[in-house]
PDB file of N, CA, C, O and CB in Angstrom:
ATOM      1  N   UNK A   1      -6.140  -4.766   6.213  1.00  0.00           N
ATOM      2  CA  UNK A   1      -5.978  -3.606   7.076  1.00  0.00           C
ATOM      3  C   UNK A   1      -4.883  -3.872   8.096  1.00  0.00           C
ATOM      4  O   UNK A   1      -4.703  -5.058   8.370  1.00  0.00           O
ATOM      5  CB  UNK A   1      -7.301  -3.257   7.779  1.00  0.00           C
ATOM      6  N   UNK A   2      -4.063  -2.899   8.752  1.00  0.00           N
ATOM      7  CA  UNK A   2      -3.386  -2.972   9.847  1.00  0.00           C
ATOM      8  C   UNK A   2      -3.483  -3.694  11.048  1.00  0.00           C
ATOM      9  O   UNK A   2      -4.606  -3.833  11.535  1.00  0.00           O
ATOM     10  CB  UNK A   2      -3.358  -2.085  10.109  1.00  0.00           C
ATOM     11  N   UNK A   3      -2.657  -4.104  11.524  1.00  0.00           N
ATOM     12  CA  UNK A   3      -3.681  -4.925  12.576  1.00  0.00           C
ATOM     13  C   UNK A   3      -3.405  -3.667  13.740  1.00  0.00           C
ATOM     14  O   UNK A   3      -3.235  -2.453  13.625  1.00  0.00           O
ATOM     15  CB  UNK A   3      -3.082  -6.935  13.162  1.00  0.00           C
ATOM     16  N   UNK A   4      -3.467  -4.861  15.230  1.00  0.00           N
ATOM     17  CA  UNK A   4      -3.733  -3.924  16.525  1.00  0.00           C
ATOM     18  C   UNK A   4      -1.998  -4.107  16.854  1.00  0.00           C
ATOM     19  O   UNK A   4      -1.578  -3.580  17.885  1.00  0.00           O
ATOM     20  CB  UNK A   4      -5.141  -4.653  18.002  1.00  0.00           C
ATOM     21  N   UNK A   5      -1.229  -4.701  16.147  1.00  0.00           N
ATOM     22  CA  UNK A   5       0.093  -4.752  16.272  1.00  0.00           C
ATOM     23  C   UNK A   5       0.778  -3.393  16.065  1.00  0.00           C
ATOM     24  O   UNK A   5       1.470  -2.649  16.761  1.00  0.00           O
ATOM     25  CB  UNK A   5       0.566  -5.724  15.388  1.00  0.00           C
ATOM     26  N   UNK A   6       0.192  -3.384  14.558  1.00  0.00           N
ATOM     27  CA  UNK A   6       0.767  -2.160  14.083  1.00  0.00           C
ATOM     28  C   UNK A   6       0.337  -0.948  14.205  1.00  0.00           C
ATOM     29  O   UNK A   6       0.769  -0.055  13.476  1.00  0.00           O
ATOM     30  CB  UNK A   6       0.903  -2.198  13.034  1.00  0.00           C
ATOM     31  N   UNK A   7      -0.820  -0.677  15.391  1.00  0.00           N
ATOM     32  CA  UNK A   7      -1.627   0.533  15.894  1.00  0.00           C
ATOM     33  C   UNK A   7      -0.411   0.790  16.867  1.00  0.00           C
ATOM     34  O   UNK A   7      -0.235   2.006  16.928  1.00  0.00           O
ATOM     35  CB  UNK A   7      -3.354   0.267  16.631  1.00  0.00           C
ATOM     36  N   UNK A   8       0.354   0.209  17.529  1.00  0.00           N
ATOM     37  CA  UNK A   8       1.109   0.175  19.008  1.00  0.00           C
ATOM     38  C   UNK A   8       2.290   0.622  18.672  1.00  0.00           C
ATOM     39  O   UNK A   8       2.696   1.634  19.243  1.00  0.00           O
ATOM     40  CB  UNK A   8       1.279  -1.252  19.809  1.00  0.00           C
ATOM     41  N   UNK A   9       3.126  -0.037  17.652  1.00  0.00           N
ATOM     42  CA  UNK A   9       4.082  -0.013  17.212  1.00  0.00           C
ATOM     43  C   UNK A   9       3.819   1.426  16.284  1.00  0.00           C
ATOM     44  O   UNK A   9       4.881   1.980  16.000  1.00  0.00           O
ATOM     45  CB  UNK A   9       4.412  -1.361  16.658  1.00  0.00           C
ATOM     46  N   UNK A  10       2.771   2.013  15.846  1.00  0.00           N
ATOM     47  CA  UNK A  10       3.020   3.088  15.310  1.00  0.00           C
ATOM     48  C   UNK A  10       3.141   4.667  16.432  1.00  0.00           C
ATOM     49  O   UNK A  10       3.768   5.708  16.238  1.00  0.00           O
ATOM     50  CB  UNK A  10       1.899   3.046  14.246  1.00  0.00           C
ATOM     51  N   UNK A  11       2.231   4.234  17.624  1.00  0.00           N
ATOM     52  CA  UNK A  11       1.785   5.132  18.560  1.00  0.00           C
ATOM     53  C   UNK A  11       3.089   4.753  19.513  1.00  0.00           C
ATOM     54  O   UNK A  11       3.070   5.420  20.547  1.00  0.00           O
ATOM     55  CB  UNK A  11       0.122   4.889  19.160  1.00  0.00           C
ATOM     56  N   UNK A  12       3.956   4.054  19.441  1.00  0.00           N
ATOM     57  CA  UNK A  12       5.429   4.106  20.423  1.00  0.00           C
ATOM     58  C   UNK A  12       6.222   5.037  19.407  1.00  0.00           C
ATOM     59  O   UNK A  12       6.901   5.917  19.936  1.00  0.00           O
ATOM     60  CB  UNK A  12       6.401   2.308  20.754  1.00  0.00           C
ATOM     61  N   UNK A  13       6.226   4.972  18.187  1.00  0.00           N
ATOM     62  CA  UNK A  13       7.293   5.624  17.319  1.00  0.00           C
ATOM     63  C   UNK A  13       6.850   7.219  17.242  1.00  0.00           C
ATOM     64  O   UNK A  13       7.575   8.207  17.133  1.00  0.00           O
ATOM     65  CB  UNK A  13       7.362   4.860  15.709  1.00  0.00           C
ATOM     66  N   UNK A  14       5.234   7.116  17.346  1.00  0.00           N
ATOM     67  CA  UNK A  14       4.915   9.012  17.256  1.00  0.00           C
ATOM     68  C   UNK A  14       4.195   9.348  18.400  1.00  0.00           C
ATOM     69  O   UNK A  14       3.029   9.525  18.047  1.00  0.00           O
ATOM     70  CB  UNK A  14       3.841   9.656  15.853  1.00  0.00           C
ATOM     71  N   UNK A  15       4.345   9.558  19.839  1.00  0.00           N
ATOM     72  CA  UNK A  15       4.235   9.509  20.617  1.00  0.00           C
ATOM     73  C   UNK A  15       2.483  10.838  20.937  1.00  0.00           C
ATOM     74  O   UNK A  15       1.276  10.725  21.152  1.00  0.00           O
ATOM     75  CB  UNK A  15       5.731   9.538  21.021  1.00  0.00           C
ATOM     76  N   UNK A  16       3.764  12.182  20.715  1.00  0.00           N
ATOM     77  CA  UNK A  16       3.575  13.213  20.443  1.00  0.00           C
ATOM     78  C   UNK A  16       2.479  13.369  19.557  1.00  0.00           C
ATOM     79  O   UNK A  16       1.438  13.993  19.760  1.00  0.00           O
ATOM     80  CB  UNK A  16       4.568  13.638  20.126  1.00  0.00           C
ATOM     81  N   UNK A  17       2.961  12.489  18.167  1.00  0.00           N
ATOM     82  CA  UNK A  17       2.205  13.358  16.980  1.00  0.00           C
ATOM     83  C   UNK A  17       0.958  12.803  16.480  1.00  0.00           C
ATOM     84  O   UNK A  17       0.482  13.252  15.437  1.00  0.00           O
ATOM     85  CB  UNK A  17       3.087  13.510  15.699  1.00  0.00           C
ATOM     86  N   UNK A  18       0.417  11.926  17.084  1.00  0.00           N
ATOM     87  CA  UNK A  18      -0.950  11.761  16.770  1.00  0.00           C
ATOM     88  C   UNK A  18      -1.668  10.944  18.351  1.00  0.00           C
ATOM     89  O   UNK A  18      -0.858  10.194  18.895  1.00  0.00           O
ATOM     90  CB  UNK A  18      -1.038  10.718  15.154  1.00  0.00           C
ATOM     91  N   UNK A  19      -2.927  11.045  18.988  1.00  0.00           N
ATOM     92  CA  UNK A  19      -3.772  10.391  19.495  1.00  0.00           C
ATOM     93  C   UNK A  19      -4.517   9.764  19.344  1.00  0.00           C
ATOM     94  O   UNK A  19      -5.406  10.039  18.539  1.00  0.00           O
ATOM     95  CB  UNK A  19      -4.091  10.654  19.841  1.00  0.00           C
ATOM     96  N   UNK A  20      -4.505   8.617  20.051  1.00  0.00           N
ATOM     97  CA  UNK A  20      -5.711   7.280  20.272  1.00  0.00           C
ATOM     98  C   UNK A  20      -6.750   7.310  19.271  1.00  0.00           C
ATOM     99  O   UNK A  20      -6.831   6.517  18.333  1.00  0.00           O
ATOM    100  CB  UNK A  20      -6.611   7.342  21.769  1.00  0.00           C
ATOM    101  N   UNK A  21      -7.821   8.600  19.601  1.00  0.00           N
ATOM    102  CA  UNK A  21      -8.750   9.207  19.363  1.00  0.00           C
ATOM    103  C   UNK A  21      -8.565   9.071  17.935  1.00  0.00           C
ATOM    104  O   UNK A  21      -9.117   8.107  17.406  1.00  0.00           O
ATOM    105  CB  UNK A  21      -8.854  10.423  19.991  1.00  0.00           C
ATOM    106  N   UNK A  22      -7.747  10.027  17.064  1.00  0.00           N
ATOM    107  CA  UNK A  22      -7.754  10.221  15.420  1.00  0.00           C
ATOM    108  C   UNK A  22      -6.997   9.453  14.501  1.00  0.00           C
ATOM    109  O   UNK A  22      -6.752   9.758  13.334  1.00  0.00           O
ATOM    110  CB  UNK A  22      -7.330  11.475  15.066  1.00  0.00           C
ATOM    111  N   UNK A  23      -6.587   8.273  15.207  1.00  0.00           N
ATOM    112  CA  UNK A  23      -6.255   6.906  14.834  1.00  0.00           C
ATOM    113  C   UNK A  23      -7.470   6.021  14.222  1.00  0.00           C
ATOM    114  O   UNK A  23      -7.685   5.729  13.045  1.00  0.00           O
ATOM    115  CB  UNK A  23      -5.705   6.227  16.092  1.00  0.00           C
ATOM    116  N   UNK A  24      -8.318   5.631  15.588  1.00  0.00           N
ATOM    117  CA  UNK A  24      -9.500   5.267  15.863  1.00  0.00           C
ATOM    118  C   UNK A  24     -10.560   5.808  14.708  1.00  0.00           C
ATOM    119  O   UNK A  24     -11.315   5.165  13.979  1.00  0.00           O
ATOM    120  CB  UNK A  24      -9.757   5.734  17.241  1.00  0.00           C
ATOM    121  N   UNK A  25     -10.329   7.231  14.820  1.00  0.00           N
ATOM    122  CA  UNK A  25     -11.124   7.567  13.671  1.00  0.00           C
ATOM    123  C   UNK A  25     -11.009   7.634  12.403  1.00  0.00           C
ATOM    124  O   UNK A  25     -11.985   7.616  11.653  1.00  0.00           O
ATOM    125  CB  UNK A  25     -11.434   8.386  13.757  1.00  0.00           C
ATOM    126  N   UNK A  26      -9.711   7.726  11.984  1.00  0.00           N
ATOM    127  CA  UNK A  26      -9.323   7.396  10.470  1.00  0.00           C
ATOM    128  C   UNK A  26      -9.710   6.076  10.273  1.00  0.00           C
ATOM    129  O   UNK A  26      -9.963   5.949   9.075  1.00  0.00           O
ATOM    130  CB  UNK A  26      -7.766   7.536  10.089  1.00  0.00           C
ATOM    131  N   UNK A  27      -9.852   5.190  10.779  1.00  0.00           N
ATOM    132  CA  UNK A  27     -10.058   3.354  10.584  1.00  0.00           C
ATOM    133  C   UNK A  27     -11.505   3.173  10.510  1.00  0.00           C
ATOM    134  O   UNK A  27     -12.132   2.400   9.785  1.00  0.00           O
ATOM    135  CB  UNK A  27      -9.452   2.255  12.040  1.00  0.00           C
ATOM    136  N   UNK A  28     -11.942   4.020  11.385  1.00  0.00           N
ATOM    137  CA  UNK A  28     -13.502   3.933  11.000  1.00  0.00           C
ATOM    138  C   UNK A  28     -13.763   4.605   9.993  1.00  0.00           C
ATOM    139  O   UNK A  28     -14.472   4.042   9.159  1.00  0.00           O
ATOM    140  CB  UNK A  28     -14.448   4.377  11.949  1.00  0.00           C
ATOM    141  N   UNK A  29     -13.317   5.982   9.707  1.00  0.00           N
ATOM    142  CA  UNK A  29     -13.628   6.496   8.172  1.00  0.00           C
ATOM    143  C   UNK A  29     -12.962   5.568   6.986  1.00  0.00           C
ATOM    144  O   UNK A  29     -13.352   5.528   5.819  1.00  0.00           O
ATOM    145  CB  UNK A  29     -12.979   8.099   7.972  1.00  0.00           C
ATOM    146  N   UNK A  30     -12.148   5.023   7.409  1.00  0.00           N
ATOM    147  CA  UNK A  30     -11.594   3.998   6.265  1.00  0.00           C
ATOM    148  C   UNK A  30     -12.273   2.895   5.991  1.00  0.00           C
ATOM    149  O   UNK A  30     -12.503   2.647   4.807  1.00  0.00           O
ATOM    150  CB  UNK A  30     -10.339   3.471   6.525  1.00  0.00           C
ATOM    151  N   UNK A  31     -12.662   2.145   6.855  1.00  0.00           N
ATOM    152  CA  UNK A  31     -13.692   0.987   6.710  1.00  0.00           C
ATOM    153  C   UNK A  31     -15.116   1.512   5.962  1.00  0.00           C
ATOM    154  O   UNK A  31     -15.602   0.821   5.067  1.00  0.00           O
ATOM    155  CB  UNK A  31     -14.057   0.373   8.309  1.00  0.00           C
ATOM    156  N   UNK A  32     -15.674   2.617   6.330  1.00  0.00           N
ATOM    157  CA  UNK A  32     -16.459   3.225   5.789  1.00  0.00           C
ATOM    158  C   UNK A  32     -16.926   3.761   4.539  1.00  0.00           C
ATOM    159  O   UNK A  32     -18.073   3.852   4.100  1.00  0.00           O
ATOM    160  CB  UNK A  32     -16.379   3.706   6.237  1.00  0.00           C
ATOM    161  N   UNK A  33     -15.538   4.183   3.927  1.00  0.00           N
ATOM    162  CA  UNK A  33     -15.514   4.912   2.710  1.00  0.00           C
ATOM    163  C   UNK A  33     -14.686   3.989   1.700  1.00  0.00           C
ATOM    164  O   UNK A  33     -14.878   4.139   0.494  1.00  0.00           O
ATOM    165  CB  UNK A  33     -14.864   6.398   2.928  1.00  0.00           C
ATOM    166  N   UNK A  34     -13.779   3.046   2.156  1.00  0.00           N
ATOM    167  CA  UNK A  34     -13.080   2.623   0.851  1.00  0.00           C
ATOM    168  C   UNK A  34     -13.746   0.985   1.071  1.00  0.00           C
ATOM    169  O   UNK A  34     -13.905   0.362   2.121  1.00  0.00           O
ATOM    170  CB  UNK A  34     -11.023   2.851   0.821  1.00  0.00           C
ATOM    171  N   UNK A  35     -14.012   0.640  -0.160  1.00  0.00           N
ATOM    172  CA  UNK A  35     -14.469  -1.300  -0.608  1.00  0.00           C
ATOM    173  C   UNK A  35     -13.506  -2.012  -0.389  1.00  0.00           C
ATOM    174  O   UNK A  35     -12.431  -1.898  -0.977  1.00  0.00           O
ATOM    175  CB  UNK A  35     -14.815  -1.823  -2.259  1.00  0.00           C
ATOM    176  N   UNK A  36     -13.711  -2.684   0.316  1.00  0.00           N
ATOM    177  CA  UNK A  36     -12.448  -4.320  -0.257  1.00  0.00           C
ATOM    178  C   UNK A  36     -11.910  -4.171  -1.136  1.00  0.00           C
ATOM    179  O   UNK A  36     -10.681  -4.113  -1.100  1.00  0.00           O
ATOM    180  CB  UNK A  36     -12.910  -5.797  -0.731  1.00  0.00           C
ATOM    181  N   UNK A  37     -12.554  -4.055  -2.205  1.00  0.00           N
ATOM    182  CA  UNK A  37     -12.238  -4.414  -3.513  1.00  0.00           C
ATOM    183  C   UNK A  37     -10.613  -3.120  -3.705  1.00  0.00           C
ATOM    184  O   UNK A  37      -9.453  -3.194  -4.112  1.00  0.00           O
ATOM    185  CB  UNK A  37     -13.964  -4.114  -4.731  1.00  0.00           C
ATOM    186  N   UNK A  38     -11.249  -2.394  -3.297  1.00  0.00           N
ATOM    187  CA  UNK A  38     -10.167  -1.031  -3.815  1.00  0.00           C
ATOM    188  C   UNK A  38      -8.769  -1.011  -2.525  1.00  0.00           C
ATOM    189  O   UNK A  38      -8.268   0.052  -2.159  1.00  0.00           O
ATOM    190  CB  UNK A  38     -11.339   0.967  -3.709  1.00  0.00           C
ATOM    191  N   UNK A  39      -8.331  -2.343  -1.997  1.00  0.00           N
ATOM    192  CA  UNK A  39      -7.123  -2.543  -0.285  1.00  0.00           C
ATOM    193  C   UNK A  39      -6.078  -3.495  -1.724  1.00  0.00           C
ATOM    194  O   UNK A  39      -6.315  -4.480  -2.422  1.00  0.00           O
ATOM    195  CB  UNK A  39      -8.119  -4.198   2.015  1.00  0.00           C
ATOM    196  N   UNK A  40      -5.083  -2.674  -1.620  1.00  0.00           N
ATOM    197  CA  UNK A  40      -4.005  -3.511  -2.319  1.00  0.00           C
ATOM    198  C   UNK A  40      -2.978  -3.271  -1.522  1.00  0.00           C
ATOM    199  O   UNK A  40      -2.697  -2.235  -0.921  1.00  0.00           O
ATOM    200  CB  UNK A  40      -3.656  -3.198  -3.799  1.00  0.00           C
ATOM    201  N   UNK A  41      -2.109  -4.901  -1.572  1.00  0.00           N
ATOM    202  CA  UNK A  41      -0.581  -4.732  -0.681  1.00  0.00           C
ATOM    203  C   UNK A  41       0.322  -3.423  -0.871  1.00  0.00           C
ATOM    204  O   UNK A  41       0.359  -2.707  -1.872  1.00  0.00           O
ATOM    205  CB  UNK A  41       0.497  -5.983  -1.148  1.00  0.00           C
ATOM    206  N   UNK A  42       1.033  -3.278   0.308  1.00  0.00           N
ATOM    207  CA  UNK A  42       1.803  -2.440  -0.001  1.00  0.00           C
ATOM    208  C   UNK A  42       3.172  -3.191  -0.084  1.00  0.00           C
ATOM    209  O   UNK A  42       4.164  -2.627   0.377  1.00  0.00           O
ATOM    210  CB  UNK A  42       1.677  -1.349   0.874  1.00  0.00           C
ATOM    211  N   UNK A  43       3.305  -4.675  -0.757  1.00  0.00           N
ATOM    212  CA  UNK A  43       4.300  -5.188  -0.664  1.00  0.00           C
ATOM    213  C   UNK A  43       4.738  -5.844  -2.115  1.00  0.00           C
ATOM    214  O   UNK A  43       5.556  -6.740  -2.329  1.00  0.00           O
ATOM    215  CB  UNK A  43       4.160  -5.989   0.423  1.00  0.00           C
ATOM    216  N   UNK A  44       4.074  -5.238  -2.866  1.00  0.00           N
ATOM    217  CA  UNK A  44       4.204  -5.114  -4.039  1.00  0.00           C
ATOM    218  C   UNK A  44       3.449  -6.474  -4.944  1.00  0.00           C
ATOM    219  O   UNK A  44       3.713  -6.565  -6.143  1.00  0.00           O
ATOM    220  CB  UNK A  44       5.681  -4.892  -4.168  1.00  0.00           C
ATOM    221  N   UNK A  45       2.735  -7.254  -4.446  1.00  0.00           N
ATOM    222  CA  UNK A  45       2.413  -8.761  -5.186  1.00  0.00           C
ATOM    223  C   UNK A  45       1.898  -8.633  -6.096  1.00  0.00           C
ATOM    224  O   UNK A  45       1.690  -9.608  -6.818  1.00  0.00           O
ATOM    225  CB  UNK A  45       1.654  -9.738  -4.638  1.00  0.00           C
ATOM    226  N   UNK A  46       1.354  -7.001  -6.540  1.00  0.00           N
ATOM    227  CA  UNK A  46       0.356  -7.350  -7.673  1.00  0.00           C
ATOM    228  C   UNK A  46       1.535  -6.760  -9.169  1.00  0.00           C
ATOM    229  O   UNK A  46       1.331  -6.692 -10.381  1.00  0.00           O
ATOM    230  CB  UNK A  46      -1.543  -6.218  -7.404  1.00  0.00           C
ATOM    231  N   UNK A  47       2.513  -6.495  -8.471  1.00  0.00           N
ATOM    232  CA  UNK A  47       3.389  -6.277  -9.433  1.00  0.00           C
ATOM    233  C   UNK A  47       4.182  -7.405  -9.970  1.00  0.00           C
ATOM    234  O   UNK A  47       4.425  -8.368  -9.243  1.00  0.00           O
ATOM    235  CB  UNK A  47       4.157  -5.372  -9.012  1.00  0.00           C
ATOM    236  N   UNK A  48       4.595  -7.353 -11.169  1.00  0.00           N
ATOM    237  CA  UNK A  48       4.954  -8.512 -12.033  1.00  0.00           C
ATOM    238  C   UNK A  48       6.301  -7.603 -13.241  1.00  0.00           C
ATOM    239  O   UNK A  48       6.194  -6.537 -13.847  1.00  0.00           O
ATOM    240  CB  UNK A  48       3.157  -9.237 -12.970  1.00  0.00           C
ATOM    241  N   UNK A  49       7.254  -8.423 -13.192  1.00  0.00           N
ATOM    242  CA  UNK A  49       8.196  -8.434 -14.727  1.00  0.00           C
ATOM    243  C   UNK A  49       7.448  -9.201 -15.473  1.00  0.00           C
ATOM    244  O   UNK A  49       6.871 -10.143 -14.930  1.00  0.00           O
ATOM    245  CB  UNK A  49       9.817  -9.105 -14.770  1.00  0.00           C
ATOM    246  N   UNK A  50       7.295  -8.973 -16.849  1.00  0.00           N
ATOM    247  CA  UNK A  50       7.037  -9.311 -17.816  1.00  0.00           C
ATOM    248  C   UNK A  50       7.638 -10.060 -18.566  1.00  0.00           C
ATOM    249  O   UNK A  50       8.145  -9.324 -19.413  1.00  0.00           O
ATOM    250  CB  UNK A  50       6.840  -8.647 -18.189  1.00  0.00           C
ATOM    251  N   UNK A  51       8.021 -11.592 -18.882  1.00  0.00           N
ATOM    252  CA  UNK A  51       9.349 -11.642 -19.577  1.00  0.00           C
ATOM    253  C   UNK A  51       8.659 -11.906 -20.847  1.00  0.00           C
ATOM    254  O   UNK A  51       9.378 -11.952 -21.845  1.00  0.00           O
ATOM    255  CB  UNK A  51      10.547 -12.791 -19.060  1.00  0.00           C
ATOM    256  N   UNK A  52       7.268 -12.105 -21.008  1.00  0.00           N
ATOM    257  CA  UNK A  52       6.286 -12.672 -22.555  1.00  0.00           C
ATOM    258  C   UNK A  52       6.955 -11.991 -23.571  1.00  0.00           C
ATOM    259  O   UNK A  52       7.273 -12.447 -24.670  1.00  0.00           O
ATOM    260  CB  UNK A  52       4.417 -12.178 -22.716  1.00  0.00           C
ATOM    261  N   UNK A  53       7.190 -10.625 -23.038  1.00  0.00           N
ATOM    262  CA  UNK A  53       7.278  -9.494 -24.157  1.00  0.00           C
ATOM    263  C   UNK A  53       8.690  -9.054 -24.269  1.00  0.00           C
ATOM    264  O   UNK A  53       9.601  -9.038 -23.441  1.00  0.00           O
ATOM    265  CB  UNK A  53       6.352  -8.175 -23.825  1.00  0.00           C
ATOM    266  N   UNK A  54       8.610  -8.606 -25.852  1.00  0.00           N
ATOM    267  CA  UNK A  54      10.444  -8.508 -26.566  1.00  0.00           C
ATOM    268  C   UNK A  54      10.375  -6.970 -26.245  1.00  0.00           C
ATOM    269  O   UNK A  54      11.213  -6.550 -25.448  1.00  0.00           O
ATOM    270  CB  UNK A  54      10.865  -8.969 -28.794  1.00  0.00           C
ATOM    271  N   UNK A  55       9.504  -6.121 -26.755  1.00  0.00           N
ATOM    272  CA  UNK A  55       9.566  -4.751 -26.810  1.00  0.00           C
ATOM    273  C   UNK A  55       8.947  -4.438 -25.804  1.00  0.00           C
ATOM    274  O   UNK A  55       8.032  -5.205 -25.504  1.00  0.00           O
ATOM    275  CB  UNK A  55       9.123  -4.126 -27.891  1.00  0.00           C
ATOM    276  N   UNK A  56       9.159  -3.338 -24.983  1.00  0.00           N
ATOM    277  CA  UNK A  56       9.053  -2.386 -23.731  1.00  0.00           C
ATOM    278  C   UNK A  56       8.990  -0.708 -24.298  1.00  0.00           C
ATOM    279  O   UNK A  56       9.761  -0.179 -25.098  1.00  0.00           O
ATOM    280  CB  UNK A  56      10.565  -2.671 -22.645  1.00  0.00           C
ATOM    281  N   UNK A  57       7.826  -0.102 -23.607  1.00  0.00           N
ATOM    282  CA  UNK A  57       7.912   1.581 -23.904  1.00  0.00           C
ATOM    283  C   UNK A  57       8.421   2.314 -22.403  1.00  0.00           C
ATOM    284  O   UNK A  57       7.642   2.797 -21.581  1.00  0.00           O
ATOM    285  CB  UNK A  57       6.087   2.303 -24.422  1.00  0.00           C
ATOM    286  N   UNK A  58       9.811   2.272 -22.281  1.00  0.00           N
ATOM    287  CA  UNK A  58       9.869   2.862 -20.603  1.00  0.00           C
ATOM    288  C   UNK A  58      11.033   4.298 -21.317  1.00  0.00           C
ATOM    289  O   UNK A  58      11.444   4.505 -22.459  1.00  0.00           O
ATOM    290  CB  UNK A  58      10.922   1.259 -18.911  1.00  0.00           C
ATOM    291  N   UNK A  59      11.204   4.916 -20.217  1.00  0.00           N
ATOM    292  CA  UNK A  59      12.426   6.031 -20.350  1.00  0.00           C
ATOM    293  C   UNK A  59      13.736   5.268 -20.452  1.00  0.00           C
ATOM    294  O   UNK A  59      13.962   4.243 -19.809  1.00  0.00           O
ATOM    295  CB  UNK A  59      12.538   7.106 -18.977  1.00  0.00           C
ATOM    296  N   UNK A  60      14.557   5.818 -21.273  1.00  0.00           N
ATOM    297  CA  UNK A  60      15.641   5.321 -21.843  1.00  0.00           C
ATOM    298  C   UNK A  60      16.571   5.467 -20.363  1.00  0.00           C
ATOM    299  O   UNK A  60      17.713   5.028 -20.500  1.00  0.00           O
ATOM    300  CB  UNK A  60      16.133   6.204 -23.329  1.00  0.00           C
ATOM    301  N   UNK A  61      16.328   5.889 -19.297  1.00  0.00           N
ATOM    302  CA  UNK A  61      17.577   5.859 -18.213  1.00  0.00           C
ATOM    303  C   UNK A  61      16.599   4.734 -17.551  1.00  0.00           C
ATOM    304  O   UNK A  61      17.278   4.083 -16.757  1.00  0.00           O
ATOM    305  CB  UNK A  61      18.116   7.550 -17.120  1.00  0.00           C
ATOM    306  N   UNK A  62      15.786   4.453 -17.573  1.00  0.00           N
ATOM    307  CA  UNK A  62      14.884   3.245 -16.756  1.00  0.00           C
ATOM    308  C   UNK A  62      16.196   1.912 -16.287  1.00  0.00           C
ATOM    309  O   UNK A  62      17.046   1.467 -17.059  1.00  0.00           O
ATOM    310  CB  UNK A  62      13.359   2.409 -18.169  1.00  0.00           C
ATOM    311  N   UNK A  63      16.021   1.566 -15.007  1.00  0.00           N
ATOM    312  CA  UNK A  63      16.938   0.355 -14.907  1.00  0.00           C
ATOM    313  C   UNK A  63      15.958  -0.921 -15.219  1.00  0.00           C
ATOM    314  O   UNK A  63      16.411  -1.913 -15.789  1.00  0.00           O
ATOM    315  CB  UNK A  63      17.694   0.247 -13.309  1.00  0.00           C
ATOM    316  N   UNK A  64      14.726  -0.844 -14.851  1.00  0.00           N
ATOM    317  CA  UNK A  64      13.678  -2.086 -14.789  1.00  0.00           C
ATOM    318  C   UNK A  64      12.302  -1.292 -15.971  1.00  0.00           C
ATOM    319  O   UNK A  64      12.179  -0.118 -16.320  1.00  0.00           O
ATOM    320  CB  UNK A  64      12.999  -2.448 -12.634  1.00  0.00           C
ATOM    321  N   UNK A  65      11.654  -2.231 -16.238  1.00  0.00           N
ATOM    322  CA  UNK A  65      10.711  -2.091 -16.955  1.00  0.00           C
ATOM    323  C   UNK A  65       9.576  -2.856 -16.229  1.00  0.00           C
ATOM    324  O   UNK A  65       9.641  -4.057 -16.493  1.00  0.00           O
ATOM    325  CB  UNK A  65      11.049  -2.471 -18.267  1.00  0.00           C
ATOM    326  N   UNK A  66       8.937  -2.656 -15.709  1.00  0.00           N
ATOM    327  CA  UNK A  66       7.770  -3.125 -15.012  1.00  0.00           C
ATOM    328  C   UNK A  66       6.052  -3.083 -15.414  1.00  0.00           C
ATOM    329  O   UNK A  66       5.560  -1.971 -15.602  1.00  0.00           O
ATOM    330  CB  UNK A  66       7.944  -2.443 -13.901  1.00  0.00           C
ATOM    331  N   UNK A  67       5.285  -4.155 -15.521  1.00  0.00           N
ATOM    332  CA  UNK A  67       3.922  -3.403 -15.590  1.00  0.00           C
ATOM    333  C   UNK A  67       3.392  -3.815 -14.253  1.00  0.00           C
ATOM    334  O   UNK A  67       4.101  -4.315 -13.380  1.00  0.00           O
ATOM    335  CB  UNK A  67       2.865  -3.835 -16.912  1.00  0.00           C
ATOM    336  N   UNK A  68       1.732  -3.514 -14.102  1.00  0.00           N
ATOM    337  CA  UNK A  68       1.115  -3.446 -13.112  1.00  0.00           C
ATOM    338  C   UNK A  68      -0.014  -4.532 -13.859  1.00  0.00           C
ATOM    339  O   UNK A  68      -0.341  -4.354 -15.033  1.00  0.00           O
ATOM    340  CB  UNK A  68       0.778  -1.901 -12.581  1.00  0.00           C
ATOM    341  N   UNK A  69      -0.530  -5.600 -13.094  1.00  0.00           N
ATOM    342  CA  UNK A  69      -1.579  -6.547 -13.532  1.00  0.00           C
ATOM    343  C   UNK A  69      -2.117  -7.424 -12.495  1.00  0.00           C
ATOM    344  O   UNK A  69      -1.480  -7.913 -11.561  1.00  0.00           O
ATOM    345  CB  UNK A  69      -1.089  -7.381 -14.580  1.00  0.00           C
ATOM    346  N   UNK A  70      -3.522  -7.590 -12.794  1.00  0.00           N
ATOM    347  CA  UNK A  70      -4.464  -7.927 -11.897  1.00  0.00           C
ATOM    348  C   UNK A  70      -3.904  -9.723 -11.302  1.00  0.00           C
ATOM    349  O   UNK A  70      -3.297 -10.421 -12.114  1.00  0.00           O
ATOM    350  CB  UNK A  70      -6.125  -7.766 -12.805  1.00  0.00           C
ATOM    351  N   UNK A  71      -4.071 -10.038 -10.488  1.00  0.00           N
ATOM    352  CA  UNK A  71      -3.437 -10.860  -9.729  1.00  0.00           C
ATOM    353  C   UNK A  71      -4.153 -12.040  -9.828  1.00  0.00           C
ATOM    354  O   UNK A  71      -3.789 -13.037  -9.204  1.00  0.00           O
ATOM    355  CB  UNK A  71      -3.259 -10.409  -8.464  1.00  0.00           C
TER     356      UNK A  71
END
């Protein structure tokens, strides 16, 4: 989860557009409703190139061929 770093640093950048209050409360509905199990980076680690494999099914303008696999 976010830390209390990135609560500050988000509430200096949107001053205006959101309060304390419905910050606070999205984090508690978030802790609430989503498992551990289901928090993946948003920094991509669980993504992987493949080099095992000769053949790939992607769109012919594709620059990368990528899959997605459990870590």
């Amino acid at each position: 989860m976010p830390g209390e770093e990135w609560f500050y640093r988000f509430m200096n950048r949107n001053k205006a557009a959101v309060s304390r209050e419905s910050i606070v409360e999205y984090f508690s509905n978030l802790r609430e409703t989503l498992p551990d199990t289901n928090i993946l980076n948003y920094d991509e680690t669980n993504m992987s190139d493949d080099p095992g494999r000769v053949k790939v099914l992607c769109r012919k303008d594709s620059k990368r061929a990528e899959r997605i696999m459990d870590s």
